[in-house]
DRENDO-1510 file (C-alpha; in Angstrom, 1 decimal, always signed):
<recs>
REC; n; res; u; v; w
REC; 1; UNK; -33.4; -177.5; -54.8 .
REC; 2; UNK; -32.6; -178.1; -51.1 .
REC; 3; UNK; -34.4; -180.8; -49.4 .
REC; 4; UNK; -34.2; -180.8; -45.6 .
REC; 5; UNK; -35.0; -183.8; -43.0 .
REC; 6; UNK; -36.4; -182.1; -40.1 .
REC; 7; UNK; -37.8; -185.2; -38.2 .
REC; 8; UNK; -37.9; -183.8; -34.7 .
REC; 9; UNK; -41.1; -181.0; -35.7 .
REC; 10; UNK; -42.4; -183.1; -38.5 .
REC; 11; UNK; -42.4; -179.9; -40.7 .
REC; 12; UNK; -43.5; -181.2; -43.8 .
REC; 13; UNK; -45.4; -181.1; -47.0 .
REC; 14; UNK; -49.2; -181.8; -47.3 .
REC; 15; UNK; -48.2; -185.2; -48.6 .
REC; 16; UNK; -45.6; -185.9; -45.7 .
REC; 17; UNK; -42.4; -185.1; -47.8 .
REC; 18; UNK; -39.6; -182.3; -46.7 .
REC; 19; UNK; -39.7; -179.0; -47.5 .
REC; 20; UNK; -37.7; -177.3; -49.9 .
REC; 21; UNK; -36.1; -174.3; -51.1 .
REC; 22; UNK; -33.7; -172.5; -53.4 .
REC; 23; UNK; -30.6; -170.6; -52.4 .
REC; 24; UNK; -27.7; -168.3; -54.0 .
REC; 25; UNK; -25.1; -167.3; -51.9 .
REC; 26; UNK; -24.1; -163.9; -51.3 .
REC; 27; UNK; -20.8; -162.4; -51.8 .
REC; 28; UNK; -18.7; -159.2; -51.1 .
REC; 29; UNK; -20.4; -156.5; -48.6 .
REC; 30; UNK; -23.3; -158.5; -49.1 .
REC; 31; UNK; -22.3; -161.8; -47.5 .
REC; 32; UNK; -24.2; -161.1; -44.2 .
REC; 33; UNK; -27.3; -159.9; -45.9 .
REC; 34; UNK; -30.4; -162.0; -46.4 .
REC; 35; UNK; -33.4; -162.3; -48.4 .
REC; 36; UNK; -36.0; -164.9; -47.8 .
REC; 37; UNK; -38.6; -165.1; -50.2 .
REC; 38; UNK; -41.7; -167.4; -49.6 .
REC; 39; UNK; -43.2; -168.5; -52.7 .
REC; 40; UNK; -47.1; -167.9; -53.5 .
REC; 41; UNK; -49.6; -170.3; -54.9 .
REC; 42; UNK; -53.0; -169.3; -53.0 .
REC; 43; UNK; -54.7; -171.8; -50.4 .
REC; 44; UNK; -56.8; -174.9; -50.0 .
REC; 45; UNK; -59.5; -174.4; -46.9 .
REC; 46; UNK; -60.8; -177.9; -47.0 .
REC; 47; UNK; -59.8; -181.9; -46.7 .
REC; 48; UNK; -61.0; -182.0; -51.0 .
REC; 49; UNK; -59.2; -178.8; -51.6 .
REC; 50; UNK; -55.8; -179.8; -50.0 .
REC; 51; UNK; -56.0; -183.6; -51.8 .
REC; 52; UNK; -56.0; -181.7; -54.8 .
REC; 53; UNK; -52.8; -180.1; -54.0 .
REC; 54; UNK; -51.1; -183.2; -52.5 .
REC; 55; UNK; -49.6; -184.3; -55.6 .
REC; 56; UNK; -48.9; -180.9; -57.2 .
REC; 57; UNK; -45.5; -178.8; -56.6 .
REC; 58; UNK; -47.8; -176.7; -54.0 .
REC; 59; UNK; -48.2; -180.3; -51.6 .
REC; 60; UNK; -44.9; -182.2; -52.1 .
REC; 61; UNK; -41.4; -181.4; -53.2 .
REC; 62; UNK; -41.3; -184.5; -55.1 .
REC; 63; UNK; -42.9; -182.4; -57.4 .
REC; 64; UNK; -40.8; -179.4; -57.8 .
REC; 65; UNK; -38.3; -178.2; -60.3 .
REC; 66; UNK; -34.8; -178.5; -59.3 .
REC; 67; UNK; -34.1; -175.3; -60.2 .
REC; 68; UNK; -36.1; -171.9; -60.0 .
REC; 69; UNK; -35.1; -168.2; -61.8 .
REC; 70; UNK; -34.0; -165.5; -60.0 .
REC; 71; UNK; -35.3; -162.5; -61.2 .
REC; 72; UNK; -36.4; -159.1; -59.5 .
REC; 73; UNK; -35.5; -158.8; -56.1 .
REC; 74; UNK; -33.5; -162.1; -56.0 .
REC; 75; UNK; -32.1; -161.1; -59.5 .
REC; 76; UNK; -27.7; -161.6; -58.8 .
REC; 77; UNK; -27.1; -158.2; -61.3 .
REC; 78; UNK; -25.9; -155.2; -60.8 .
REC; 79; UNK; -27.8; -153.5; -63.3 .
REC; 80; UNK; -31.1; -155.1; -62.2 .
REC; 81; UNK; -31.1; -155.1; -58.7 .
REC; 82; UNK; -28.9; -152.5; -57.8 .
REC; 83; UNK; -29.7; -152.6; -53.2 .
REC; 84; UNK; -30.1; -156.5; -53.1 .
REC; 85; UNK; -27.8; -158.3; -55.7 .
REC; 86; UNK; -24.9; -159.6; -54.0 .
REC; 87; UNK; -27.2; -161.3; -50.7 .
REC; 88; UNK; -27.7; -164.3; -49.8 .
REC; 89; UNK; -31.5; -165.1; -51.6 .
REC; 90; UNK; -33.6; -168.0; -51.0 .
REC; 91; UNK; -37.1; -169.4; -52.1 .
REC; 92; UNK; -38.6; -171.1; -50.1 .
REC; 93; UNK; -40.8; -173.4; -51.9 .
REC; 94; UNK; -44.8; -173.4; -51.0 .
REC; 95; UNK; -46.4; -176.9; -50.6 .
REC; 96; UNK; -48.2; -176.6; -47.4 .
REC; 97; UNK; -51.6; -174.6; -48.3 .
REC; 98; UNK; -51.6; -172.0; -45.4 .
REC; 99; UNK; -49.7; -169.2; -46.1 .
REC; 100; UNK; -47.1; -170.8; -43.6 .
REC; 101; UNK; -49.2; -171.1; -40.7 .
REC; 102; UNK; -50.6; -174.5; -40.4 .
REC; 103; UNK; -50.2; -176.6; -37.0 .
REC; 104; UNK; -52.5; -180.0; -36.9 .
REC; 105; UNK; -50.2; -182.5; -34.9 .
REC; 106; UNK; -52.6; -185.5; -36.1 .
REC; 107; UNK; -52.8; -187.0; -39.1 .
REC; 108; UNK; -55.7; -188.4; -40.6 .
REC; 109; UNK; -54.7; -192.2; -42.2 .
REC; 110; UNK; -57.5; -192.0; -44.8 .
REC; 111; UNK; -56.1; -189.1; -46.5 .
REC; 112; UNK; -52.4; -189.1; -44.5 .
REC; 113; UNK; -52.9; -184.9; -45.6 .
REC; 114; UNK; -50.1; -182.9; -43.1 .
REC; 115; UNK; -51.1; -179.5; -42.4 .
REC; 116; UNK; -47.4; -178.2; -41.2 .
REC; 117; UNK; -46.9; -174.7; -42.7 .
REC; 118; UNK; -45.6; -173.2; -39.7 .
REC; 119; UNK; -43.4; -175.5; -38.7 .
REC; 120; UNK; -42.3; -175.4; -42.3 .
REC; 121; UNK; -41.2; -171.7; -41.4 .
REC; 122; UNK; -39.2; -172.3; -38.5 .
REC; 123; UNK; -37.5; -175.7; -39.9 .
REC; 124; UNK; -36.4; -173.7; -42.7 .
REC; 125; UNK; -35.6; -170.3; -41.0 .
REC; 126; UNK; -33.4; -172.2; -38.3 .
REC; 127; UNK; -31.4; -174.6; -41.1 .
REC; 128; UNK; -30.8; -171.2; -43.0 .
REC; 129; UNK; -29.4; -169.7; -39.5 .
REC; 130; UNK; -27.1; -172.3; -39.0 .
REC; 131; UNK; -25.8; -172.1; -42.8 .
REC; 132; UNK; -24.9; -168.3; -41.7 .
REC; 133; UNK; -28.2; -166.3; -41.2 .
REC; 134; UNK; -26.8; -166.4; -37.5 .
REC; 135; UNK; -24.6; -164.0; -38.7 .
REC; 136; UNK; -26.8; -161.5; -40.4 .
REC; 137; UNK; -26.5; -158.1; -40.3 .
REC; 138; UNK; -29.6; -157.4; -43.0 .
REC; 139; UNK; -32.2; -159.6; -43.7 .
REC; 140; UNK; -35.8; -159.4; -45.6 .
REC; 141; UNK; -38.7; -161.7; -45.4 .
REC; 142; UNK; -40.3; -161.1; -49.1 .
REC; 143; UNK; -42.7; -163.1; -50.6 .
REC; 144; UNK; -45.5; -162.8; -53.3 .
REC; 145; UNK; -49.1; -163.4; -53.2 .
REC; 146; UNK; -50.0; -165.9; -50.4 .
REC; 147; UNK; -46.2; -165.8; -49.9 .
REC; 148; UNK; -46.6; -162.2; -49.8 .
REC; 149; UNK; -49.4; -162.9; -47.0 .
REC; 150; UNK; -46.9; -165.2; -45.2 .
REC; 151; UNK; -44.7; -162.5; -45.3 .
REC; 152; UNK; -47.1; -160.5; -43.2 .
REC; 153; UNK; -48.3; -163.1; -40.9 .
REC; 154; UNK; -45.0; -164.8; -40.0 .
REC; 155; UNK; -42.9; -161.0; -40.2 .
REC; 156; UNK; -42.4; -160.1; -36.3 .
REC; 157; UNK; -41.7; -164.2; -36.2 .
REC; 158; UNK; -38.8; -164.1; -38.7 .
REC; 159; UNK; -37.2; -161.0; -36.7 .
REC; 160; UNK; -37.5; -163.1; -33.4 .
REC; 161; UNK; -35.2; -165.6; -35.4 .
REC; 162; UNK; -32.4; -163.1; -36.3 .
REC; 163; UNK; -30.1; -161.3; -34.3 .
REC; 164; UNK; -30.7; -158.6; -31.9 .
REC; 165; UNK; -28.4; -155.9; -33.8 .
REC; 166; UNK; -29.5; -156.8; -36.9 .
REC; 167; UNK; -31.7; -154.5; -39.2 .
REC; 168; UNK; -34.8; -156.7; -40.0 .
REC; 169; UNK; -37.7; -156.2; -42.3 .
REC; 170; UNK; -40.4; -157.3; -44.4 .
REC; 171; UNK; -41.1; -156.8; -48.3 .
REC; 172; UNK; -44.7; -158.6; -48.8 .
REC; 173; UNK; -45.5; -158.2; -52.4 .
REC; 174; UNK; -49.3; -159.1; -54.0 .
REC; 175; UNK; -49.9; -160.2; -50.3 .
REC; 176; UNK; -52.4; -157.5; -48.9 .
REC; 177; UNK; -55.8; -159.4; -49.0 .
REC; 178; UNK; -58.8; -157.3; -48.2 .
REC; 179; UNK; -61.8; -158.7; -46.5 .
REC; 180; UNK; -65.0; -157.4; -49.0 .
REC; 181; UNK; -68.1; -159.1; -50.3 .
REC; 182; UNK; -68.4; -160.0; -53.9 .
REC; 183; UNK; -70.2; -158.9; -56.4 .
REC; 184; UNK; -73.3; -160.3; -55.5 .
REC; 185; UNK; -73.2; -159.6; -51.6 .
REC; 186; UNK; -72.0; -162.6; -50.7 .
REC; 187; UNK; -68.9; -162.8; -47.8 .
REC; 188; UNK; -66.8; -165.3; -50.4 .
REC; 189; UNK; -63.0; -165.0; -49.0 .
REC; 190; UNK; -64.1; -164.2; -45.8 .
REC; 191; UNK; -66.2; -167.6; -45.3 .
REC; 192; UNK; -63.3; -169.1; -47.5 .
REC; 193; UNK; -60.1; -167.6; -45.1 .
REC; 194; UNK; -62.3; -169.5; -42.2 .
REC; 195; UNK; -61.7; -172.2; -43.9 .
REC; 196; UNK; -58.1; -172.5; -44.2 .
REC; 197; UNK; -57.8; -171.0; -40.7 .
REC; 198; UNK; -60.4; -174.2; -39.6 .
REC; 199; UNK; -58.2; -176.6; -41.5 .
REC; 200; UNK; -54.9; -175.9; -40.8 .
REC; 201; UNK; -55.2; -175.2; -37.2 .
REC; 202; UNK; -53.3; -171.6; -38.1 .
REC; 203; UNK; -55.2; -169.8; -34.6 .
REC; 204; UNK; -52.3; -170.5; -33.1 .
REC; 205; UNK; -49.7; -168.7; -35.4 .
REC; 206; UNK; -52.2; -165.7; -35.9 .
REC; 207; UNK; -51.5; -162.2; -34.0 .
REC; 208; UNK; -52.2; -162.9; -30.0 .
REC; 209; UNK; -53.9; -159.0; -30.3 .
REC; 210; UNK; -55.7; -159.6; -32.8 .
REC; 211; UNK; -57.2; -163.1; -32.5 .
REC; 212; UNK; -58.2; -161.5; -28.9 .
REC; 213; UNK; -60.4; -159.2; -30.5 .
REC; 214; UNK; -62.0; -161.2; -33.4 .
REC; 215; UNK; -62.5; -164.7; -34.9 .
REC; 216; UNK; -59.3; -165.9; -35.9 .
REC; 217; UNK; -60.4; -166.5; -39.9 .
REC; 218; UNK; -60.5; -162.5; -39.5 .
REC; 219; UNK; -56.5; -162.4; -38.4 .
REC; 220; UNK; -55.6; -164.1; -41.5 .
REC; 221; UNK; -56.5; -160.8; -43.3 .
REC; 222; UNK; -53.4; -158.1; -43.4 .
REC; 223; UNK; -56.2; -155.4; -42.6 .
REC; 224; UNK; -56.7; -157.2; -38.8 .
REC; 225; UNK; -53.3; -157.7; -38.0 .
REC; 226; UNK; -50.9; -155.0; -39.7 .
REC; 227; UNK; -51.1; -152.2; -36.9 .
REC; 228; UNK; -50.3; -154.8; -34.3 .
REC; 229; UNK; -46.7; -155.7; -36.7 .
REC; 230; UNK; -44.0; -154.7; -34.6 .
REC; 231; UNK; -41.1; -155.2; -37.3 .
REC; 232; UNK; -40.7; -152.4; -40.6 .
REC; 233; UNK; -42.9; -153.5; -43.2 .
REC; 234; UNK; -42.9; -152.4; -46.9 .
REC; 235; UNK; -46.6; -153.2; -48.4 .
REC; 236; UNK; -45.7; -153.7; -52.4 .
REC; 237; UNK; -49.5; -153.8; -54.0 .
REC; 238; UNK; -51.2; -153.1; -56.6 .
REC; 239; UNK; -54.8; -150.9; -55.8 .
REC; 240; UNK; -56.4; -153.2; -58.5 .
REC; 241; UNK; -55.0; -156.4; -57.7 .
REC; 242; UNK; -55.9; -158.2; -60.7 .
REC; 243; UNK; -56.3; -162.1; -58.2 .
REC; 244; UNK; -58.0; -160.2; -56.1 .
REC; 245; UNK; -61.0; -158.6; -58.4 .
REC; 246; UNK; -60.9; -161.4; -60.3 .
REC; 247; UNK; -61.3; -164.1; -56.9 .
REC; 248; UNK; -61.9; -161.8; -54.1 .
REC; 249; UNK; -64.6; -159.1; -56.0 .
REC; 250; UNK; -65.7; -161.3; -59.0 .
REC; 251; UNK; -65.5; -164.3; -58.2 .
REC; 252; UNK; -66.8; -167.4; -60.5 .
REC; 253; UNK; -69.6; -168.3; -58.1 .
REC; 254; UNK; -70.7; -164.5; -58.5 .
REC; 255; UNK; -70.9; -164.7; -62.2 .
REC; 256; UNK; -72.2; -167.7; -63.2 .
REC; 257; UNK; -73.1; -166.2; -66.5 .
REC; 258; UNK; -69.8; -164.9; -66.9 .
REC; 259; UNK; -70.9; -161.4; -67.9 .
REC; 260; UNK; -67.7; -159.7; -66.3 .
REC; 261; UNK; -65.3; -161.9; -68.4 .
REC; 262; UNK; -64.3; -159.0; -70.2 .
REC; 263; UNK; -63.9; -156.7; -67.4 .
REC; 264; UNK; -61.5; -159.2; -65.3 .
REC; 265; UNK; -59.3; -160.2; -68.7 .
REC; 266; UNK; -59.0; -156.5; -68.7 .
REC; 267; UNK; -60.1; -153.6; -66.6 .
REC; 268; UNK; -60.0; -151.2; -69.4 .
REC; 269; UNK; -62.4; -153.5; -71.1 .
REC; 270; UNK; -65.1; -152.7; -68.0 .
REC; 271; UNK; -68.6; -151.2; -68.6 .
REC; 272; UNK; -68.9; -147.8; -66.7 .
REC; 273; UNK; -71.0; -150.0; -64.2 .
REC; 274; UNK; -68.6; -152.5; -64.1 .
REC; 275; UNK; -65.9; -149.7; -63.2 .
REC; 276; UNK; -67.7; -147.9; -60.3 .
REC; 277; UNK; -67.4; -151.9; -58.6 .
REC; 278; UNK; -63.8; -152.0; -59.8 .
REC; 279; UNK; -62.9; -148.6; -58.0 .
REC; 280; UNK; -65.4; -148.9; -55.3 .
REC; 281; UNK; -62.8; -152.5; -54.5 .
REC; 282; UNK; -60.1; -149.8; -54.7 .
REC; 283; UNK; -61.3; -147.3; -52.3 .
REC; 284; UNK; -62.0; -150.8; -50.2 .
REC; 285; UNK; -58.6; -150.9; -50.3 .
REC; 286; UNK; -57.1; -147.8; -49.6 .
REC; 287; UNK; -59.2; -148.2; -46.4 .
REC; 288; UNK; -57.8; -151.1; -45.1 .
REC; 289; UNK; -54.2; -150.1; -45.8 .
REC; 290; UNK; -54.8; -147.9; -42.5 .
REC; 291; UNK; -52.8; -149.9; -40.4 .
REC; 292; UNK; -49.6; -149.2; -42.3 .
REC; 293; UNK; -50.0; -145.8; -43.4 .
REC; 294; UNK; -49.8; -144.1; -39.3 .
REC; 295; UNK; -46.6; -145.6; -39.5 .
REC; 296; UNK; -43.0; -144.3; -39.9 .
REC; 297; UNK; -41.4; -147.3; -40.2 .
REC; 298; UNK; -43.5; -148.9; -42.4 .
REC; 299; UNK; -43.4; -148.4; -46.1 .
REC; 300; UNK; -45.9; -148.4; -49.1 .
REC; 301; UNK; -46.0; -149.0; -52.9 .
REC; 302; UNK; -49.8; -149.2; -53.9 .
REC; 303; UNK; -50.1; -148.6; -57.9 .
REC; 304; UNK; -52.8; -148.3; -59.8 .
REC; 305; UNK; -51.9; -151.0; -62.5 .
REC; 306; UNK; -54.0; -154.4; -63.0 .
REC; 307; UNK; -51.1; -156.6; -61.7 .
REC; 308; UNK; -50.9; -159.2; -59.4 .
REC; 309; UNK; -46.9; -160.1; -57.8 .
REC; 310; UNK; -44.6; -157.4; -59.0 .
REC; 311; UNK; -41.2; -157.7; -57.2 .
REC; 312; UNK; -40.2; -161.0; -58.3 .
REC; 313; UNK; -41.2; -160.1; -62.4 .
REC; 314; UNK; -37.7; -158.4; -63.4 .
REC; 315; UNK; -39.6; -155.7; -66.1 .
REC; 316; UNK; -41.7; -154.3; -62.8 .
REC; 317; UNK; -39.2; -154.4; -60.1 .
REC; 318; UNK; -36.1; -152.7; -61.8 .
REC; 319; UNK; -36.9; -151.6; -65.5 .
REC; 320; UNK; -36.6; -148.2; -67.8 .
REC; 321; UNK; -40.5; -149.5; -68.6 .
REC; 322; UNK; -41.1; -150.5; -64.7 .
REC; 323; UNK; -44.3; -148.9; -63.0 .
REC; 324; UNK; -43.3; -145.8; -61.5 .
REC; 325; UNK; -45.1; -143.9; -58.4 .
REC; 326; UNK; -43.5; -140.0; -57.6 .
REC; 327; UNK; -40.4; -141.3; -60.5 .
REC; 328; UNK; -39.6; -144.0; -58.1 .
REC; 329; UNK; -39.3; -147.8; -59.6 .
REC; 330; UNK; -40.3; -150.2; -56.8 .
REC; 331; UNK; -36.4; -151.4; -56.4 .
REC; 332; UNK; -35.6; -148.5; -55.6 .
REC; 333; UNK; -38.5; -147.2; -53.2 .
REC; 334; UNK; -37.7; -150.3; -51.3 .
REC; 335; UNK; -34.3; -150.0; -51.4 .
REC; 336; UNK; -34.3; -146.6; -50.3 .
REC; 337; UNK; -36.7; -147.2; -47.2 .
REC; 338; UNK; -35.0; -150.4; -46.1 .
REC; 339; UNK; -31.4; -148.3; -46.1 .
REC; 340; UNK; -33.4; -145.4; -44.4 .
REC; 341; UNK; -32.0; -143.6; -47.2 .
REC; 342; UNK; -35.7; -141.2; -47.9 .
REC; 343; UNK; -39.5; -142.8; -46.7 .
REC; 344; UNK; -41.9; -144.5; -48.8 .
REC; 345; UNK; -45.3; -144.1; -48.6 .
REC; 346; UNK; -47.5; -143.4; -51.6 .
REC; 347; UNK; -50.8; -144.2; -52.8 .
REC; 348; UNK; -51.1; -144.2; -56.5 .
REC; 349; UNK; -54.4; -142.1; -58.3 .
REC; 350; UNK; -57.6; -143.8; -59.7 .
REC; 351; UNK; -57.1; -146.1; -62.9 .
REC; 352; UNK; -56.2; -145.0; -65.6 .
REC; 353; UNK; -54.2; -142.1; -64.3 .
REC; 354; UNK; -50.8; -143.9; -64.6 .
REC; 355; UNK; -49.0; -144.5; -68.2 .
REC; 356; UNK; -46.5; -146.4; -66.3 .
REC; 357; UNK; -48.2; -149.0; -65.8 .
REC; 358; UNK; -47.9; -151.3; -69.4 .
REC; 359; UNK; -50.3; -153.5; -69.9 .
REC; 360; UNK; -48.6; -156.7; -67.9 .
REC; 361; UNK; -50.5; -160.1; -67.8 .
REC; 362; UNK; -51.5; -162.0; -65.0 .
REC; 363; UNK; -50.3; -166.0; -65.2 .
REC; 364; UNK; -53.2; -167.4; -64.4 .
REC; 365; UNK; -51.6; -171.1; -63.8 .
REC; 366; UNK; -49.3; -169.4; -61.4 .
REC; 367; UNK; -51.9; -167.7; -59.4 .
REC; 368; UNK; -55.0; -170.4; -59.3 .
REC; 369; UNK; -58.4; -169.5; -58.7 .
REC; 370; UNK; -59.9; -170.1; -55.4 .
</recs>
């Protein structure tokens, strides 16, 4: 675990401490090649929500493991991540609670709570560029969940960082987060995205184009901003993102009663009621994926499996069991559209059309309720 001091922004934890990340070098043909993958860990929109956080592994580094696996896209085999392997891959660890966008210069003594995500970003991105990212003649910005956001938000940033010659894109993985009421009617992540926004003083770190047009809480949602993204992007998502039925559709507040329990532990467990809301959410989706599909440089890898983070899980990335969409793994759809080897843009059909899909579980400790 790398620690850096980066006095001069003040780009620092929620709790005040230094970011962090992980990093394995790259070797052979891969030695100028770079993959930066923000970590996930969903948000806190409030002064109560971020205290929370403060003294977790998602608000201070004092907190985090020393070490982290590498698996999926970061895996350092051959045989498991045939495109990527020998690159430079980091982690950069998540302890700020905005999806990297945060930007409050004052800090409140009561609670001493730093909101610093985007200068988190740059601190980090410009420490990597001076241990040979300057030199890069590939690079990704990856990330899953509200790393996978970040990835999103911060993408055309991260190429403004590199150099001009070299081939730069972005791999956002779980990180597509529709705006649609709940269950019950009610505008939940919407009112809760506001929040954060509100907070972390992210406005300012949100697409110019974008926050023109609509409240900024909006341009915190991929479906605002992703026409506007300059820079390739490869969307990596499940249609029936298991956080995102289970937080975003069906969320606790909306079941008070907890009738859809079975339904969000398992969407082959739904009623056929509780179904037509599951695919109506996927249809939901397919629409806001609108901005990336009129695209040729942009990519797409939207499966039908209840999943939530895929690229980082070494049995969905690169696997003889891994999801599949047209007999293409995800490691290799990416890989091929990041080479410019073949295009990648497909849509997966309705649950439960694909057997390639496995039955994976969501961590629920990784990816925290809202």
């Amino acid at each position: 675990l790398g620690k850096i001091q980066v006095k001069h922004v003040c780009a620092v934890c929620l709790d005040g401490s230094p970011p962090a990340y992980h990093f394995d070098k790259g070797s052979g043909e891969g030695v100028n090649s770079w993959i930066v993958f923000l970590e996930g860990g969903g948000w806190c929109s409030d002064v109560s929500s971020c205290l929370e956080r403060k003294d977790t592994r998602l608000g201070s580094s004092k907190q985090m493991d020393m070490q982290s696996g590498f698996n999926g896209i970061l895996n350092n085999q051959q045989d498991y991540n045939p495109d990527f392997y020998n690159w430079n891959r980091i982690k950069i660890r998540y302890c700020d609670g905005s999806s990297f966008t945060g930007d409050v210069e004052e800090v409140d003594p009561t609670n001493n709570l730093h909101f610093r995500g985007a200068r988190i970003f740059e601190a980090v991105i410009k420490h990597l560029l001076a241990k040979g990212m300057e030199n890069a003649e590939n690079a990704i910005l990856s990330g899953c969940s509200a790393g996978g956001l970040a990835a999103i938000l911060n993408c055309d940033r991260f190429k403004s960082f590199l150099p001009n010659g070299a081939r730069v894109k972005c791999v956002p993985d779980a990180g597509y987060f529709i705006n649609v009421p709940d269950v019950s009617g009610t505008k939940h992540i919407e009112n809760f995205y506001n929040g954060v926004v509100e907070t972390h003083g992210s406005a300012k770190y949100l697409s110019k184009s974008c926050t023109s047009k609509y409240g900024a809480g909006l341009c915190f949602f991929p479906q605002y901003v992703a026409q506007d993204i300059a820079t390739p992007i490869f969307v990596v998502n499940a249609a029936y993102d298991s956080w995102q039925i289970r937080n975003i559709l069906i969320p606790s507040m909306a079941d008070p009663h907890g009738s859809w329990k079975n339904c969000k532990e398992n969407i082959s467990n739904c009623t056929p009621d509780e179904l037509d809301a599951v695919q109506g959410f996927r249809e939901d989706f397919i629409k806001a994926l609108s901005g990336v599909q009129n695209s040729p440089s942009k990519g797409m890898f939207i499966d039908s499996c209840y999943i939530h983070c895929q690229t980082g899980m070494q049995e969905l990335w690169f696997n003889p069991d891994a999801p599949q969409l047209a007999n293409t793994t995800i490691a290799k759809a990416v890989g091929d559209w990041f080479y410019e080897r073949k295009p990648f843009q497909h849509i997966d059909c309705a649950f439960p059309c694909n057997p390639t899909c496995g039955k994976p579980v969501l961590n629920v400790k990784a990816h925290p309720e809202i």
